[in-house]
C-alpha positions as CSV (number, residue, x, y, z in Angstrom):
1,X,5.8,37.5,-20.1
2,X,7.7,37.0,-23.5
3,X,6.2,33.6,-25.3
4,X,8.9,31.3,-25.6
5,X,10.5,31.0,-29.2
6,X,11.3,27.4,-30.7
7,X,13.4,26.7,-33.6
8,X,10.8,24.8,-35.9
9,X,12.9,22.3,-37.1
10,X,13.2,21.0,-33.5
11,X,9.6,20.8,-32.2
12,X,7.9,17.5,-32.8
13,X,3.9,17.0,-32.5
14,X,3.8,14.1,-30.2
15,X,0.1,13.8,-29.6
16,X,-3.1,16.0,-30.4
17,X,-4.8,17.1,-27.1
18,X,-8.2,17.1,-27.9
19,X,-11.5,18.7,-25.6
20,X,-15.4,18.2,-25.0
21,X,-17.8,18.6,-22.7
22,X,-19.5,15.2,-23.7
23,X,-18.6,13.8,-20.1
24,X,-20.6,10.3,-21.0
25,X,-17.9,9.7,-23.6
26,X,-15.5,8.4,-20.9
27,X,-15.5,5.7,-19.1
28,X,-13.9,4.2,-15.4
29,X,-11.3,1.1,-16.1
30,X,-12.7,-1.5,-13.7
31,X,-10.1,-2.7,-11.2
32,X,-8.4,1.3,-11.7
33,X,-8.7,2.8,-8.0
34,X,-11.4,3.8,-6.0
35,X,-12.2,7.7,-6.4
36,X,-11.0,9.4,-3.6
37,X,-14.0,12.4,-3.3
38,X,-11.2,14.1,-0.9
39,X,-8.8,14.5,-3.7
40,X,-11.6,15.4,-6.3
41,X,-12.6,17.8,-4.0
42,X,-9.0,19.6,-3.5
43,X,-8.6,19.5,-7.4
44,X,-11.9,21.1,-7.8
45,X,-11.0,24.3,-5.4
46,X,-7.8,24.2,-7.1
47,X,-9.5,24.9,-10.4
48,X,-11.3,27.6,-9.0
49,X,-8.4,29.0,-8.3
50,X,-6.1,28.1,-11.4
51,X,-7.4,26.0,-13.8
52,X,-5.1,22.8,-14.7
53,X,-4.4,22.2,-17.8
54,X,-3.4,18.6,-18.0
55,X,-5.1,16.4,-20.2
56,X,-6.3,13.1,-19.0
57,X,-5.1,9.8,-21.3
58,X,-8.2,7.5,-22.6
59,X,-7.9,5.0,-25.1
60,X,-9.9,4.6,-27.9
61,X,-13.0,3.4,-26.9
62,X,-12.8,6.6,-23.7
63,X,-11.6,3.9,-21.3
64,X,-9.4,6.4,-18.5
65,X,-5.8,5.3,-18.3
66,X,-4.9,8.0,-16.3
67,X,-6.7,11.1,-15.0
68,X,-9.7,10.4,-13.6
69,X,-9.6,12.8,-10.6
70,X,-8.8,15.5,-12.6
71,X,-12.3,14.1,-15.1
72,X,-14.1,13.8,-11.9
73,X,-13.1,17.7,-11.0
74,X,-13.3,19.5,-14.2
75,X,-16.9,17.1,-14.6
76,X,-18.1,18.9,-11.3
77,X,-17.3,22.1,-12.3
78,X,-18.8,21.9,-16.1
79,X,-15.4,22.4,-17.8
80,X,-14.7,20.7,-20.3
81,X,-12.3,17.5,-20.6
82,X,-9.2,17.8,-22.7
83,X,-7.5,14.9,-23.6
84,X,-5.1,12.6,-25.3
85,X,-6.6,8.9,-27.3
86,X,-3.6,6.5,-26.4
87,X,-3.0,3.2,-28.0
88,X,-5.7,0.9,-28.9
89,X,-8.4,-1.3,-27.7
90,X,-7.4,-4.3,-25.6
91,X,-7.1,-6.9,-22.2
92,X,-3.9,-4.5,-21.4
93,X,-5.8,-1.5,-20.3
94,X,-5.4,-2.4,-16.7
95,X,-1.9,-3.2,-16.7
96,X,-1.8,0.5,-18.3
97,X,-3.4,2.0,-16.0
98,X,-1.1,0.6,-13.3
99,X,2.1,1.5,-15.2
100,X,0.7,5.3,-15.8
101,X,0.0,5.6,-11.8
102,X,3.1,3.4,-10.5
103,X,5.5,5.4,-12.6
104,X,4.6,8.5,-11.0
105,X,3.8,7.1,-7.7
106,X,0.3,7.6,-7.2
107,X,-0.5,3.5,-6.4
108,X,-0.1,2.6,-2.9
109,X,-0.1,-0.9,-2.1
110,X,-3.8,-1.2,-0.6
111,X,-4.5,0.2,-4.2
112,X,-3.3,-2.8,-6.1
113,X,-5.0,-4.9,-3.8
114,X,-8.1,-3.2,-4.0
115,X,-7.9,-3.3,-7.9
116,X,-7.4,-6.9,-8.0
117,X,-10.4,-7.3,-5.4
118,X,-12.4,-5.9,-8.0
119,X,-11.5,-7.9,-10.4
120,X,-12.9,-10.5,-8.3
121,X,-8.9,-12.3,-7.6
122,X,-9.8,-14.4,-5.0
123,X,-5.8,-14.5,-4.0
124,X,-5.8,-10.8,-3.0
125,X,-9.3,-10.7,-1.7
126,X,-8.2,-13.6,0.9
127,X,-5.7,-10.9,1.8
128,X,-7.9,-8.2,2.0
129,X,-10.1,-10.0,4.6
130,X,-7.3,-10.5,6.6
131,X,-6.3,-6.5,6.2
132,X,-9.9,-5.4,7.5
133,X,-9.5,-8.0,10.6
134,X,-6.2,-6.4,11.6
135,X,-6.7,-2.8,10.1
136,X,-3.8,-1.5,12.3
137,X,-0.8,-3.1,10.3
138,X,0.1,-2.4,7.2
139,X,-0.4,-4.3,3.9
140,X,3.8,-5.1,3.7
141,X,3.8,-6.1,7.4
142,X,1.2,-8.9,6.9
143,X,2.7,-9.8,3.3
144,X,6.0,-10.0,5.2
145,X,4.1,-12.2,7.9
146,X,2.2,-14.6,5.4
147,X,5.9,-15.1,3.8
148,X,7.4,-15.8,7.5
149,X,10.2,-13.0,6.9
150,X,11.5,-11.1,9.2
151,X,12.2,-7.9,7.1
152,X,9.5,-6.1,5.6
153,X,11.1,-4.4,2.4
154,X,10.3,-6.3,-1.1
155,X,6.8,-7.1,-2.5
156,X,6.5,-10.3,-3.9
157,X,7.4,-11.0,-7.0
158,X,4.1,-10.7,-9.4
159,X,2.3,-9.1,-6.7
160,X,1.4,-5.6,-8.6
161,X,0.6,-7.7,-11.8
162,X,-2.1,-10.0,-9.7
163,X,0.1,-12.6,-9.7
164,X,0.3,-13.5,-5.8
165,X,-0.6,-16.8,-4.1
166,X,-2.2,-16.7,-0.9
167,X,-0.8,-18.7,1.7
168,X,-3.5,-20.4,2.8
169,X,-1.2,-22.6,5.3
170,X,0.4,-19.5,6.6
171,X,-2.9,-18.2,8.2
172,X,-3.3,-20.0,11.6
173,X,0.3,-19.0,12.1
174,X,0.0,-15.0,11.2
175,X,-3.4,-14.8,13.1
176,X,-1.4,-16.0,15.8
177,X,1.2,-13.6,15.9
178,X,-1.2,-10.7,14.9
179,X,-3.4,-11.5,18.1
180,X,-0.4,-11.2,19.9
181,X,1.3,-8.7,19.0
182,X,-2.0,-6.7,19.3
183,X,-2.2,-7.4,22.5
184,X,1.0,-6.1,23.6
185,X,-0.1,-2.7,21.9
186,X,-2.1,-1.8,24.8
187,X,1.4,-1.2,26.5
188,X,2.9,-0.1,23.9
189,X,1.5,2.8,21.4
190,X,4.1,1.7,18.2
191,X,3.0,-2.0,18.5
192,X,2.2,-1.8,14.7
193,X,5.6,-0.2,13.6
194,X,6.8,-2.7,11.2
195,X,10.3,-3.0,13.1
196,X,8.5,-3.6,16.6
197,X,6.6,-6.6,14.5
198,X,9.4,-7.7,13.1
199,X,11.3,-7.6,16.3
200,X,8.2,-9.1,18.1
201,X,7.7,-12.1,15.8
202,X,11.4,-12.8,16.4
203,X,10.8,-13.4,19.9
204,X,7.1,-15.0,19.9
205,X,8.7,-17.6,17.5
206,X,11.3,-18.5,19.6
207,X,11.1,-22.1,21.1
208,X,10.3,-21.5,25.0
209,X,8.5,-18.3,24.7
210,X,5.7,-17.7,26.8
211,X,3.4,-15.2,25.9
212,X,1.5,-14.8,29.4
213,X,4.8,-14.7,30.9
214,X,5.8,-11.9,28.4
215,X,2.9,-9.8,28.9
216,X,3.0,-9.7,32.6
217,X,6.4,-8.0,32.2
218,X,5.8,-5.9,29.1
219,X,3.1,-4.7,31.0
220,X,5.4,-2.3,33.0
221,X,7.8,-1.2,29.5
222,X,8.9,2.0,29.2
223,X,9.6,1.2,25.7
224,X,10.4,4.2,23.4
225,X,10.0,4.3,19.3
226,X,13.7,2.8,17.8
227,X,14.7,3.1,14.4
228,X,15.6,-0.5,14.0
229,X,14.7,-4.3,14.7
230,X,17.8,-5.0,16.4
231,X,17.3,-2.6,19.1
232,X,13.4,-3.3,19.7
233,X,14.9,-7.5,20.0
234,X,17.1,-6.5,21.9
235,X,14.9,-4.4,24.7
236,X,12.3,-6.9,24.4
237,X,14.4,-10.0,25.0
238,X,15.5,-8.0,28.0
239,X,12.1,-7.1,29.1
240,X,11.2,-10.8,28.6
241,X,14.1,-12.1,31.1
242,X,14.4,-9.5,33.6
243,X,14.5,-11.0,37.2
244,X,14.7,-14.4,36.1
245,X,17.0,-17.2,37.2
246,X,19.2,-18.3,34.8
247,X,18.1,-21.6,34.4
248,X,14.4,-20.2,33.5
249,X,15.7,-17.1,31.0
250,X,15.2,-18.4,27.4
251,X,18.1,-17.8,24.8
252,X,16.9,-15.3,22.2
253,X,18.8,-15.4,18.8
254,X,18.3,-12.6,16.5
255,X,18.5,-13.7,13.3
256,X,17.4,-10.9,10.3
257,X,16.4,-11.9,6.9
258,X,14.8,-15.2,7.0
């Protein structure tokens, strides 16, 4: 293959990549994400393979602002570690780190919460206990919970910058509905989709509901997987008032966004 040809005047150096096999020289940001040794382990036999090229980004004192699978990999295989000093020392590095990995998508939202468990924010390790005791929904379904919303889209605001509140009023009333809505999973295998919760904490919050009385009939659901909470509320305010008298069905409301 031909090398490509630039026109001198238009090529700018914009960093200097540099390379050593001094691995102690770097150094994990504390609150930066857990290593996943899966990952590692598929850059690794990548390498082996073809060798990546990409330089990892430190700052100046060989703190790792982004790149620390691919350190982790090319450490394991003896290669040595390019990469690029950016910016200086300072309380920022975090905040870095999260804005190298969020730009290109790499942070999940367990991952911020994990970070600022680490950094030992009591606010977001609250929430984390609360994760591990319902493991089956998802970080934005119990945000959305703790908020009392019934659509689980936004973050909070500040959330990714450690900024969030817990709830602490809000917990008697999530536990609540998570204990319920787990319990109608056993007849129903998409009980943690967030629409079915949404849908689900429409109805539980309803004055008049009665949960026994729900279960009994969800019992016998042939519920299938929809693709929005209006038609889970729907099917489950039927569900709930199938075969009853008039005067002992309770009027459902759907109301979205509050």
């Amino acid at each position: 293959m031909d090398k490509p040809k630039f026109s001198p005047d238009k090529v700018v150096e914009v960093a200097t990549v540099y390379e050593t096999y001094d691995y102690d020289s770097f150094k994990h940001v504390k609150g930066n994400r857990k290593i996943d040794k899966r990952h590692v382990d598929k850059l690794r036999k990548s390498m082996d393979k073809r060798l990546l090229l990409t330089p990892i980004i430190v700052n100046v004192s060989g703190y790792i602002k982004d790149g620390q699978h691919r350190f982790e990999a090319r450490k394991a295989l003896e290669l040595p570690i390019p990469y690029i000093v950016d910016g200086l020392n300072g309380k920022q590095i975090l905040m870095d780190v999260q804005t190298y990995n969020s730009s290109s998508r790499n942070w999940s939202l367990i991952n911020f919460i994990e970070s600022q468990c680490e950094l030992k924010n009591e606010n977001y390790m609250r929430l984390y206990n609360l994760l591990k005791i319902y493991p089956h929904f998802k970080p934005i379904t119990i945000l959305t919970l703790l908020q009392n919303k019934s659509e689980c889209s936004a973050v909070p605001t500040g959330f990714k910058e450690g900024l969030f509140s817990f709830p602490e009023k809000e917990v008697s009333r999530v536990d609540n509905l998570c204990s319920k809505i787990t319990e109608l999973g056993q007849y129903f295998e998409y009980f943690n989709d967030r629409r079915f919760v949404t849908a689900a904490m429409l109805l539980i919050r309803t004055k008049g509901y009665n949960h026994s009385h729900f279960l009994a009939k969800f019992a016998n659901n042939n519920l299938s997987k929809k693709s929005n909470v209006y038609d889970y509320w729907h099917e489950l305010v039927w569900f709930y008032n199938r075969y009853e008298r008039r005067h002992n069905k309770v009027s459902f409301q759907f109301q979205s966004g509050n």
